[in-house]
N, C-alpha and C positions, 0 to 999 in steps of 0.2 A: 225359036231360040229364046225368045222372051219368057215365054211360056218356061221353059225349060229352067229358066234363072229365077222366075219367081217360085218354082214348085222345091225348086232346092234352097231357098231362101227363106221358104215356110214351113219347109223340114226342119231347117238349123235352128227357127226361133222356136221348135215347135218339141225337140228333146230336150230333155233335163240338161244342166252344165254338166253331170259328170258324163254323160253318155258321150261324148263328143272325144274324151279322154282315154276313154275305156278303151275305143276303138283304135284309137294309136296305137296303144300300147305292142312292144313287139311281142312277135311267139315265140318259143324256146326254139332254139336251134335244132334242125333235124337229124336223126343220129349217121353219122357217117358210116359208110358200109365198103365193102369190100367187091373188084370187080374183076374174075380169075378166070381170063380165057385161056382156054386148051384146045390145043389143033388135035389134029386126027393121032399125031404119033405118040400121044400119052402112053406108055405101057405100064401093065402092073407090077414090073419091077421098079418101079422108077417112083424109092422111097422116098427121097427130099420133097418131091414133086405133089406126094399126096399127104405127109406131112405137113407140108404149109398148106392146103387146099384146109384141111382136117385142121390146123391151127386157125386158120382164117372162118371157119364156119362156127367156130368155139365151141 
């Protein structure tokens, strides 16, 4: 455990000041997507149904 506090204590004194910063920083948000489950009875008349599937895929 000691071990382990000195080796991360000799890392922190041992990057630059900005690196420390860098690494906070957040990442951009990931892009939201779309999740279209369909059971067995989908049929291929069934326009609204594959219109939004088709709208949802862009």
């Amino acid at each position: 455990m000691r071990m382990s506090i000195l080796m991360h204590w000799a890392l922190m004194c041992a990057m630059p000041p900005g690196a420390a910063l860098a690494a906070t920083e957040a990442a951009p948000p990931a892009p939201r997507g779309s999740l279209v489950i369909i059971g067995g009875n989908l049929r291929p008349d069934n326009a609204d149904v594959w219109r939004r599937v088709v709208q949802l895929a862009g």
